[in-house]
Predicted model as a PDB file, atoms N, CA, C, CB and O in Angstrom, pLDDT in the B-factor column:
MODEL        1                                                                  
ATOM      1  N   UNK A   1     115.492  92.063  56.929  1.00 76.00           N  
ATOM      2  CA  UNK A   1     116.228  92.303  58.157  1.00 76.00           C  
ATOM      3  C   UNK A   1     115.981  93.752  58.601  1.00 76.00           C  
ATOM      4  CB  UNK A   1     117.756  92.023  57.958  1.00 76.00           C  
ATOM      5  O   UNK A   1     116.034  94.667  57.780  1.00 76.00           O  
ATOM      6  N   UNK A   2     115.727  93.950  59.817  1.00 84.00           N  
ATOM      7  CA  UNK A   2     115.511  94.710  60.649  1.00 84.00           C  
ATOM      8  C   UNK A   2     116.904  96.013  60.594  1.00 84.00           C  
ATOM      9  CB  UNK A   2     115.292  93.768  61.931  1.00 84.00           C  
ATOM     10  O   UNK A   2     118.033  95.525  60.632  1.00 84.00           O  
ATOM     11  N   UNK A   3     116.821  97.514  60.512  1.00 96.00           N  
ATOM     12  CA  UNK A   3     117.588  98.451  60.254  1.00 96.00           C  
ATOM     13  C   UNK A   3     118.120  98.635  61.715  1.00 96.00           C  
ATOM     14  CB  UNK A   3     116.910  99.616  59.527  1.00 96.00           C  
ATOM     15  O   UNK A   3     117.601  97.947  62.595  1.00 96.00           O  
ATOM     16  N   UNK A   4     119.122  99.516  62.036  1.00 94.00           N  
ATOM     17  CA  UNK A   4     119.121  99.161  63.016  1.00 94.00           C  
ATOM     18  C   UNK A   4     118.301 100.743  63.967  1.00 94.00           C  
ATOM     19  CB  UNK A   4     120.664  98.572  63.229  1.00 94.00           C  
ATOM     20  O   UNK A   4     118.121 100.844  65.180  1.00 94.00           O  
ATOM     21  N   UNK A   5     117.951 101.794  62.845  1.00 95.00           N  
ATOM     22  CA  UNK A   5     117.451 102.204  64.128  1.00 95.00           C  
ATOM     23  C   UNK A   5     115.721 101.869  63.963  1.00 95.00           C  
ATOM     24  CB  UNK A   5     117.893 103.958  64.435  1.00 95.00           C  
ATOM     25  O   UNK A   5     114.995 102.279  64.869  1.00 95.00           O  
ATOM     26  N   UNK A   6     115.045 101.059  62.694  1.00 96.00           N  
ATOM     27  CA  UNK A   6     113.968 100.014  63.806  1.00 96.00           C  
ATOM     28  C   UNK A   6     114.015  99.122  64.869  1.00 96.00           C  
ATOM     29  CB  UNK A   6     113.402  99.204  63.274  1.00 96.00           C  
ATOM     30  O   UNK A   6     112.964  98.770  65.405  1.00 96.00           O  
ATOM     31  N   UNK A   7     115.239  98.654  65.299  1.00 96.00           N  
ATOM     32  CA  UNK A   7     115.591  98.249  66.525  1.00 96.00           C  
ATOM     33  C   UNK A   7     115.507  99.142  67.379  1.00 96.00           C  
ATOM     34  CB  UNK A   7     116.677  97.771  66.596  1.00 96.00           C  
ATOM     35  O   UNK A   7     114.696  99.016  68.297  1.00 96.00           O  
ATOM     36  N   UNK A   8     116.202 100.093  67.296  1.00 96.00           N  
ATOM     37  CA  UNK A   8     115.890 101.104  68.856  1.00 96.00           C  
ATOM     38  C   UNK A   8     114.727 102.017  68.589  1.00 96.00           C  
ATOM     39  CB  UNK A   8     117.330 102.289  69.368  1.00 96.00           C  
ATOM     40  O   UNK A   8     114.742 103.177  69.001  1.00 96.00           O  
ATOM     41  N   UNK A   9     113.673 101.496  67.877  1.00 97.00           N  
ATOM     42  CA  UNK A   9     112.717 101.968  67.905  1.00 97.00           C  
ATOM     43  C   UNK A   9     111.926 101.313  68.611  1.00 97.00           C  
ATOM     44  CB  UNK A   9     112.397 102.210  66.958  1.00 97.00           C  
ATOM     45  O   UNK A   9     111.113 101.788  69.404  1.00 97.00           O  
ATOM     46  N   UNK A  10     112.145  99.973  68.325  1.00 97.00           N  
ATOM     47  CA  UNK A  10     111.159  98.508  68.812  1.00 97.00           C  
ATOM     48  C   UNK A  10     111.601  98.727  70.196  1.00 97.00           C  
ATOM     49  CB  UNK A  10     111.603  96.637  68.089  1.00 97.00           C  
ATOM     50  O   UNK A  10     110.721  98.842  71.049  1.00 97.00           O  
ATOM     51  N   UNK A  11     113.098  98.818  70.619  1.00 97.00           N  
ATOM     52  CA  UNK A  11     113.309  99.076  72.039  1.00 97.00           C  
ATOM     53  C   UNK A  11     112.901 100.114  72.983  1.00 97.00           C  
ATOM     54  CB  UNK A  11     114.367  99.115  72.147  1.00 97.00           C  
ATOM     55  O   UNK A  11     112.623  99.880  74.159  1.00 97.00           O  
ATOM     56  N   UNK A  12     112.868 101.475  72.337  1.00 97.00           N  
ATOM     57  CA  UNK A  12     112.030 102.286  72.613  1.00 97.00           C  
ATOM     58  C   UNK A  12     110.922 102.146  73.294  1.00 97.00           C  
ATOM     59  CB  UNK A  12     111.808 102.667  71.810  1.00 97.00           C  
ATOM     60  O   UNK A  12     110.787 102.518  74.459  1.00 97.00           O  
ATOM     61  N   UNK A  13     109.741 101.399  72.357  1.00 98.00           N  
ATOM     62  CA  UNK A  13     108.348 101.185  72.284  1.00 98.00           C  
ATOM     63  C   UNK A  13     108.375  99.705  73.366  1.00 98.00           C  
ATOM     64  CB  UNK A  13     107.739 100.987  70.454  1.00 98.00           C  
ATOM     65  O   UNK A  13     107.241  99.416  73.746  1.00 98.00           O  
ATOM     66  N   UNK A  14     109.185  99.019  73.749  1.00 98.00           N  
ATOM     67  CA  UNK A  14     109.414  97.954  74.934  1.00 98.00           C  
ATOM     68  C   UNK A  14     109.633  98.694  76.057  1.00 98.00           C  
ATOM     69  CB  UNK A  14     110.634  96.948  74.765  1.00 98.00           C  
ATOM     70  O   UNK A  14     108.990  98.283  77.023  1.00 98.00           O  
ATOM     71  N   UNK A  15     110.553  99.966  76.330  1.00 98.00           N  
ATOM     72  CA  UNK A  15     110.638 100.268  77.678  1.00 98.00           C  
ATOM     73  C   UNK A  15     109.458 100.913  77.839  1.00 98.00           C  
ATOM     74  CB  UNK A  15     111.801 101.027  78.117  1.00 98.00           C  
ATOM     75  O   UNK A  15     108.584 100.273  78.423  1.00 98.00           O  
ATOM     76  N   UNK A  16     109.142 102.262  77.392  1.00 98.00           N  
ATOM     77  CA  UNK A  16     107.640 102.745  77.667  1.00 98.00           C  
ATOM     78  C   UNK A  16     106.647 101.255  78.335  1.00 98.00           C  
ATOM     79  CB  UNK A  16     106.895 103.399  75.878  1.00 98.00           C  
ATOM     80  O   UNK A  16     106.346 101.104  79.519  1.00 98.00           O  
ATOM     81  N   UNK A  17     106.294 100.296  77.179  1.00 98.00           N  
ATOM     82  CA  UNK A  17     105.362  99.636  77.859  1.00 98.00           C  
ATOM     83  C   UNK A  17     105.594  99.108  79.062  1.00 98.00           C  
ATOM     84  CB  UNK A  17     104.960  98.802  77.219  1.00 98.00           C  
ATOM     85  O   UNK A  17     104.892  99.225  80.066  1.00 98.00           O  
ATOM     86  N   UNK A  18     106.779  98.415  78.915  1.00 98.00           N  
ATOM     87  CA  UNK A  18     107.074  98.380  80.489  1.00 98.00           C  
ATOM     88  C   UNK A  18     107.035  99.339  81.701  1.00 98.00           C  
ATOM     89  CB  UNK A  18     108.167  98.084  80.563  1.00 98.00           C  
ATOM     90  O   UNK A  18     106.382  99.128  82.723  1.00 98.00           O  
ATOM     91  N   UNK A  19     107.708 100.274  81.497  1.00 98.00           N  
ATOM     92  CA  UNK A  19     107.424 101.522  82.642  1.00 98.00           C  
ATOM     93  C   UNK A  19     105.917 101.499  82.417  1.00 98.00           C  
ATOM     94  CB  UNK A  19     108.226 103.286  82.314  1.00 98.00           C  
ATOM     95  O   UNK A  19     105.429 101.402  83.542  1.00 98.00           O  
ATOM     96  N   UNK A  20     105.119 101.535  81.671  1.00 98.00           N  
ATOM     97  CA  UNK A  20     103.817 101.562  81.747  1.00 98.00           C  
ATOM     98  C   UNK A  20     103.101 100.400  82.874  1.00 98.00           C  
ATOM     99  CB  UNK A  20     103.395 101.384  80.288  1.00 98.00           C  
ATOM    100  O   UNK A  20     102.408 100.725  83.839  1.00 98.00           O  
ATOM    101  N   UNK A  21     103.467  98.952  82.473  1.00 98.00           N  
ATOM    102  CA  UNK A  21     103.263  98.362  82.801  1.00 98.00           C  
ATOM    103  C   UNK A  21     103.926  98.164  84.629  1.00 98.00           C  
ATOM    104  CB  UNK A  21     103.379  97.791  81.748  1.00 98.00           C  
ATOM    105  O   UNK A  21     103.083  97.942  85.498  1.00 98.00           O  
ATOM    106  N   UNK A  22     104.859  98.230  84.880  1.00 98.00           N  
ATOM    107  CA  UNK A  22     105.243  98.273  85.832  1.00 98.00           C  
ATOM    108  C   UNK A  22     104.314  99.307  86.718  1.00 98.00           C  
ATOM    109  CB  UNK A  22     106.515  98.451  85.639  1.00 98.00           C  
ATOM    110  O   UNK A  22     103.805  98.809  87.722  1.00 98.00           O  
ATOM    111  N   UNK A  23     103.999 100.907  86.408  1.00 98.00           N  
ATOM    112  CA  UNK A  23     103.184 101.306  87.094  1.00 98.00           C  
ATOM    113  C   UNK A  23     101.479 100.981  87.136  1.00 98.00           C  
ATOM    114  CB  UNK A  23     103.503 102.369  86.912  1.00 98.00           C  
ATOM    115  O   UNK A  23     100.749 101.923  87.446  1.00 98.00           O  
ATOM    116  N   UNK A  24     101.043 100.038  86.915  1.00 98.00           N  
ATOM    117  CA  UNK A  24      99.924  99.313  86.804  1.00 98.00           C  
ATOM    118  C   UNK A  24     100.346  98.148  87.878  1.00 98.00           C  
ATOM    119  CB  UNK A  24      99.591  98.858  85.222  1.00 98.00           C  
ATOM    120  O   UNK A  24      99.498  97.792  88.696  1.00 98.00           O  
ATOM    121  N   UNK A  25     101.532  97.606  87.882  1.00 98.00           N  
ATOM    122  CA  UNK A  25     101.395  96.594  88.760  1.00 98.00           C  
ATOM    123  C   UNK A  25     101.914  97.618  90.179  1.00 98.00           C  
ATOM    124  CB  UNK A  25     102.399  95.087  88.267  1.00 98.00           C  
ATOM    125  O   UNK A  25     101.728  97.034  91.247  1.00 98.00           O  
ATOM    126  N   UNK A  26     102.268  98.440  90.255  1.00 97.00           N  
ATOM    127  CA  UNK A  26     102.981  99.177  91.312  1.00 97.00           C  
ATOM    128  C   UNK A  26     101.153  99.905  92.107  1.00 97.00           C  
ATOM    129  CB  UNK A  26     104.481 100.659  90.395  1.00 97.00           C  
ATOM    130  O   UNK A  26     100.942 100.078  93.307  1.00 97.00           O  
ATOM    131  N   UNK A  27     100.283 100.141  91.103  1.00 96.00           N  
ATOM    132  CA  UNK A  27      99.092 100.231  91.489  1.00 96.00           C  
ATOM    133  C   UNK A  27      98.191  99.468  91.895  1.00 96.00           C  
ATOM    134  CB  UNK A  27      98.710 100.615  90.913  1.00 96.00           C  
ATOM    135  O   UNK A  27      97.287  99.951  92.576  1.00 96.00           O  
ATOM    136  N   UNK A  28      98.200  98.195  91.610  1.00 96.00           N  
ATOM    137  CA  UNK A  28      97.638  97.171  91.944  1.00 96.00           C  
ATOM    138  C   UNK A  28      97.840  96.207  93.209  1.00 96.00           C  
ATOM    139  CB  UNK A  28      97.777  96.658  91.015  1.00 96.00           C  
ATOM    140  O   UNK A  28      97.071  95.485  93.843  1.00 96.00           O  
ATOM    141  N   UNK A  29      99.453  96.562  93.317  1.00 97.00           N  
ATOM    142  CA  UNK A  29      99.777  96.451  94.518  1.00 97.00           C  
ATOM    143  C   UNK A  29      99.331  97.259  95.611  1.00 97.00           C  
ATOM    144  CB  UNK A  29     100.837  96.471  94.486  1.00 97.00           C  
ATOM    145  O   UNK A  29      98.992  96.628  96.612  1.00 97.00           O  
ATOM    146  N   UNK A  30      99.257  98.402  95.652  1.00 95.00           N  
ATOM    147  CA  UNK A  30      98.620  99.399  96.673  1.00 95.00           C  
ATOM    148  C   UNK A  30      97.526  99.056  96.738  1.00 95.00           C  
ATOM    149  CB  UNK A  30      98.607 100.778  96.456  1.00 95.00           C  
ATOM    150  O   UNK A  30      97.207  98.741  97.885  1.00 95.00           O  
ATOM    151  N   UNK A  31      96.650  98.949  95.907  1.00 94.00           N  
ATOM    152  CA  UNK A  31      95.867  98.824  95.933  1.00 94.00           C  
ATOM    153  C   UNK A  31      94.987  97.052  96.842  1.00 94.00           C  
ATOM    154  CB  UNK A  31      95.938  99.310  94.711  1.00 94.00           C  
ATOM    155  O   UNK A  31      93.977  96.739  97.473  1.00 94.00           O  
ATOM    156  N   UNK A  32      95.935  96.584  96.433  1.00 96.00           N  
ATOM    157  CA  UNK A  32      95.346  94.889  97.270  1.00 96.00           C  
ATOM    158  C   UNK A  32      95.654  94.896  98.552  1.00 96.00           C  
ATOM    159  CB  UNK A  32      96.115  93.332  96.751  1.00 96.00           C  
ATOM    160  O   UNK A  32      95.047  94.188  99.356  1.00 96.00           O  
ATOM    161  N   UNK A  33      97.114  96.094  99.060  1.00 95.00           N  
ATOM    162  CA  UNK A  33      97.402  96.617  99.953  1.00 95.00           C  
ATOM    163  C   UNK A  33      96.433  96.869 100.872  1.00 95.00           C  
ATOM    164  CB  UNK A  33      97.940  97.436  99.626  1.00 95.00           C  
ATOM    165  O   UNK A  33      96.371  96.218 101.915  1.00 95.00           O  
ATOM    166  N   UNK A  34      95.575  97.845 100.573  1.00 92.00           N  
ATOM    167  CA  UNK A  34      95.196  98.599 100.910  1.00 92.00           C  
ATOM    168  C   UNK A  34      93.522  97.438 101.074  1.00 92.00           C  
ATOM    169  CB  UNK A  34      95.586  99.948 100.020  1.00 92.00           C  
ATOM    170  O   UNK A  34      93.148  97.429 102.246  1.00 92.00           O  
ATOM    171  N   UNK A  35      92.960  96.909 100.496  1.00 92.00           N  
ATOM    172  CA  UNK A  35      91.824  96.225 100.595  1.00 92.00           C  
ATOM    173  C   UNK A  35      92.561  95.003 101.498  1.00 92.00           C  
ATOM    174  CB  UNK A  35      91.070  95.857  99.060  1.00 92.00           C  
ATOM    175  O   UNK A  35      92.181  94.980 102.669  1.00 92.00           O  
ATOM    176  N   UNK A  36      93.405  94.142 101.180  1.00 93.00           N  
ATOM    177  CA  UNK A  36      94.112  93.450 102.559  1.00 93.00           C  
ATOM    178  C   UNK A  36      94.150  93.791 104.144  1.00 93.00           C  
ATOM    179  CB  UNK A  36      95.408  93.496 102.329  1.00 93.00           C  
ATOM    180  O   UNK A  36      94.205  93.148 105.192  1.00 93.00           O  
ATOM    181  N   UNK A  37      94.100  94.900 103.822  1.00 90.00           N  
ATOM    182  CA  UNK A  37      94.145  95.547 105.111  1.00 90.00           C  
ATOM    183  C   UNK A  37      92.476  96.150 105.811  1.00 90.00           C  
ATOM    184  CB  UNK A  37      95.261  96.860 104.820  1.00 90.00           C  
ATOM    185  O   UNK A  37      92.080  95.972 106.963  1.00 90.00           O  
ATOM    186  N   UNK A  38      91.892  96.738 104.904  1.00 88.00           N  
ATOM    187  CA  UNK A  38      90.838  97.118 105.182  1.00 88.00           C  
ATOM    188  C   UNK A  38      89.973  95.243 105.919  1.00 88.00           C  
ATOM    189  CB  UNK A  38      90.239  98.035 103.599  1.00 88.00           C  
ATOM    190  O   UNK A  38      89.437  94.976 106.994  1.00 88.00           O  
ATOM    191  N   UNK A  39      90.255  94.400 104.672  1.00 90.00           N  
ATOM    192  CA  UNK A  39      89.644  93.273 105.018  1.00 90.00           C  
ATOM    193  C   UNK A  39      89.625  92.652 106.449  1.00 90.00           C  
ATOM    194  CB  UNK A  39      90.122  92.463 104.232  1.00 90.00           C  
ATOM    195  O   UNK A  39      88.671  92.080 106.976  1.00 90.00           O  
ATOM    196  N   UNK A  40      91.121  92.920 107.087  1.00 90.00           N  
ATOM    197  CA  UNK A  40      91.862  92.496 108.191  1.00 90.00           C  
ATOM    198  C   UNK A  40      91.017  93.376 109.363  1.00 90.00           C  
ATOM    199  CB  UNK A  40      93.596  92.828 108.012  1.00 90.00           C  
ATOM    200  O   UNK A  40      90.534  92.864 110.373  1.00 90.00           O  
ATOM    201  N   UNK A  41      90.944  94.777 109.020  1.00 87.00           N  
ATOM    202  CA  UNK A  41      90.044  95.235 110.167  1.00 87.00           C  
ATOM    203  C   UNK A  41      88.793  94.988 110.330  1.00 87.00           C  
ATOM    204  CB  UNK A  41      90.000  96.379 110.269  1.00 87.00           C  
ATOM    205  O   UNK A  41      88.222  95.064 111.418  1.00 87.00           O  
ATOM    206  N   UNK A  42      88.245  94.661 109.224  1.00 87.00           N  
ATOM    207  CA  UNK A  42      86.913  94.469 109.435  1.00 87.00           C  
ATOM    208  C   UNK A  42      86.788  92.846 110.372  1.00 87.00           C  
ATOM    209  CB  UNK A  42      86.131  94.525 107.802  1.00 87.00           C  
ATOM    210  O   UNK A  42      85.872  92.631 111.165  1.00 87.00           O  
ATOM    211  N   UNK A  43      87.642  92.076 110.139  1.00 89.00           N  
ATOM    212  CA  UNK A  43      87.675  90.294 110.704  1.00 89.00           C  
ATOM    213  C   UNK A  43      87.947  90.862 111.602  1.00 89.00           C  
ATOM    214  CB  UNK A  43      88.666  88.903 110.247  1.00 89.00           C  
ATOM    215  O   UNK A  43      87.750  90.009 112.468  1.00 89.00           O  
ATOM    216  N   UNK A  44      88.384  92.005 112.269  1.00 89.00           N  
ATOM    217  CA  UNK A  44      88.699  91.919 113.654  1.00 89.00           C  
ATOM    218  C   UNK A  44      87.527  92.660 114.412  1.00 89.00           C  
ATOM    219  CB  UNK A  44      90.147  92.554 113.955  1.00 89.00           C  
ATOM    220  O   UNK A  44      87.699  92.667 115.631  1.00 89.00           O  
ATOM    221  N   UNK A  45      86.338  93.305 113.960  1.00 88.00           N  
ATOM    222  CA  UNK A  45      85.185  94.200 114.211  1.00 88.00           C  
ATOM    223  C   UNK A  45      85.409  95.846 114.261  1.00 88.00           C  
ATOM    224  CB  UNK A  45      84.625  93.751 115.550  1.00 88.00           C  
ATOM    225  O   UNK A  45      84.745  96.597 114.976  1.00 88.00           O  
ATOM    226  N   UNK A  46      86.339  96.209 113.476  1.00 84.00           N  
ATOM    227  CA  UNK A  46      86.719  97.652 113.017  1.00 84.00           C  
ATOM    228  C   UNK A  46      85.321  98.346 112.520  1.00 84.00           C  
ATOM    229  CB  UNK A  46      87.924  97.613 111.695  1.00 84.00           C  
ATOM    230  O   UNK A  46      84.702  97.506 111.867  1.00 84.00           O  
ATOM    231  N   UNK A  47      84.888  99.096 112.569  1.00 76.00           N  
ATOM    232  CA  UNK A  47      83.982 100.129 111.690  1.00 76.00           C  
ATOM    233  C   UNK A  47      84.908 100.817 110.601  1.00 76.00           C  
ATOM    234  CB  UNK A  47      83.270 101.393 112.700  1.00 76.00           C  
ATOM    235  O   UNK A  47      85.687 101.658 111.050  1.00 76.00           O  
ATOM    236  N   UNK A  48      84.931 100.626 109.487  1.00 65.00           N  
ATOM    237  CA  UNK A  48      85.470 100.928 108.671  1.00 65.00           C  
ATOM    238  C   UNK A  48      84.366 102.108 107.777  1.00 65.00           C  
ATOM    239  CB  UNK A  48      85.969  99.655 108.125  1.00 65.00           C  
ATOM    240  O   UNK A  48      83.308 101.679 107.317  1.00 65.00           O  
ATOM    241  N   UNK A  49      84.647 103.179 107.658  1.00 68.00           N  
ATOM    242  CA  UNK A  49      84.158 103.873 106.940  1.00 68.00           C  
ATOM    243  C   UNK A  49      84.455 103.697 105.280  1.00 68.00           C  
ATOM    244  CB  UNK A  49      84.465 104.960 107.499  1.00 68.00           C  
ATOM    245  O   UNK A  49      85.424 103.164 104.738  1.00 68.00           O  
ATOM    246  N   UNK A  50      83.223 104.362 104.651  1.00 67.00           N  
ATOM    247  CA  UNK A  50      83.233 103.428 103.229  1.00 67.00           C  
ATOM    248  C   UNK A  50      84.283 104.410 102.396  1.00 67.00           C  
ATOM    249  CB  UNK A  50      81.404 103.232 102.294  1.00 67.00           C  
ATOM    250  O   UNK A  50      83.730 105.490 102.190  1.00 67.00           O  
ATOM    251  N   UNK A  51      85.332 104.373 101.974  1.00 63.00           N  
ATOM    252  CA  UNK A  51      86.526 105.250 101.234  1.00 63.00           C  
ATOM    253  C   UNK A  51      85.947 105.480  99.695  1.00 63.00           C  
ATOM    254  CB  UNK A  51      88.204 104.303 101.190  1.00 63.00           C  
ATOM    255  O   UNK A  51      84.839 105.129  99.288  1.00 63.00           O  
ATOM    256  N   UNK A  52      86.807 106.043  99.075  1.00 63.00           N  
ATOM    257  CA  UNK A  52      86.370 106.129  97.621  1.00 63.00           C  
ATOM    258  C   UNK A  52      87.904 106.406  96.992  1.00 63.00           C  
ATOM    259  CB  UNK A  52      85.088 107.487  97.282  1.00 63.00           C  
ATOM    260  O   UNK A  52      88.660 107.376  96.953  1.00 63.00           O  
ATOM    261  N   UNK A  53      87.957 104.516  96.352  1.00 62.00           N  
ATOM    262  CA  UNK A  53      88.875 104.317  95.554  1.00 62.00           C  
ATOM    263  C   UNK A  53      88.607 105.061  94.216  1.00 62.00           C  
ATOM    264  CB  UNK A  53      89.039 102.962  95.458  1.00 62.00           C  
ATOM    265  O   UNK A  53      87.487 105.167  93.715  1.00 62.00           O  
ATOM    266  N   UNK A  54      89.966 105.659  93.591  1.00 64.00           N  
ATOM    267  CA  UNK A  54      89.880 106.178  92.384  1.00 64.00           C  
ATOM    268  C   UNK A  54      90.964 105.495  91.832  1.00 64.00           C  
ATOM    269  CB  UNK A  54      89.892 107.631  92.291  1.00 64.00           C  
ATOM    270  O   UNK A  54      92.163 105.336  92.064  1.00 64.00           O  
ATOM    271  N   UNK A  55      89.807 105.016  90.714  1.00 63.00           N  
ATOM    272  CA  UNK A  55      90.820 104.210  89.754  1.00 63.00           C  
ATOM    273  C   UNK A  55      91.534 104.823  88.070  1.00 63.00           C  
ATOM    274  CB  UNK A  55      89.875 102.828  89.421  1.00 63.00           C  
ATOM    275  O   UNK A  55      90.846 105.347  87.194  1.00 63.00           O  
ATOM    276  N   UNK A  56      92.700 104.628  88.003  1.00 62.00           N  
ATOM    277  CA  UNK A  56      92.834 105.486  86.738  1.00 62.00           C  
ATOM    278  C   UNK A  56      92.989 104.240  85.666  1.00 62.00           C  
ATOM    279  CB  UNK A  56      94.281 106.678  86.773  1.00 62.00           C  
ATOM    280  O   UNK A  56      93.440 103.096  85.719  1.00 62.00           O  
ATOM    281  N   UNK A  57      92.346 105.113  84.621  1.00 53.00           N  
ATOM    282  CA  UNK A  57      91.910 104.171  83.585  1.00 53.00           C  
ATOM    283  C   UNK A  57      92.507 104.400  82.350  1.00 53.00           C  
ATOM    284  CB  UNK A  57      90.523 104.187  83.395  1.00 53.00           C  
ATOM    285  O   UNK A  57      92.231 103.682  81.389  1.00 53.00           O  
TER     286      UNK A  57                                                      
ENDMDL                                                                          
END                                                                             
């Protein structure tokens, strides 16, 4: 059986990944955002200049 502060250790190590994880989807969202949109101007005959996504890894 589990002590209890390896429990709020394990809980610990759950929020980090989450806040981790959450800002990955909070990026990914901007990001589809952002190509959704680019996509949309181009279907409409926009000149879209070529950007430079930076992705963090």
């Amino acid at each position: 059986m589990a002590t209890l502060q390896e429990l709020e250790q394990r809980i610990d190590r759950l929020e980090k990944l989450t806040e981790d994880l959450i800002k990955k989807v909070a990026r990914v969202n901007v990001e589809h955002f952002y190509l959704s949109q680019r996509v949309t101007a181009l279907e409409q005959g926009y000149e879209y200049p070529n950007p430079v996504l930076k992705t963090s890894s």
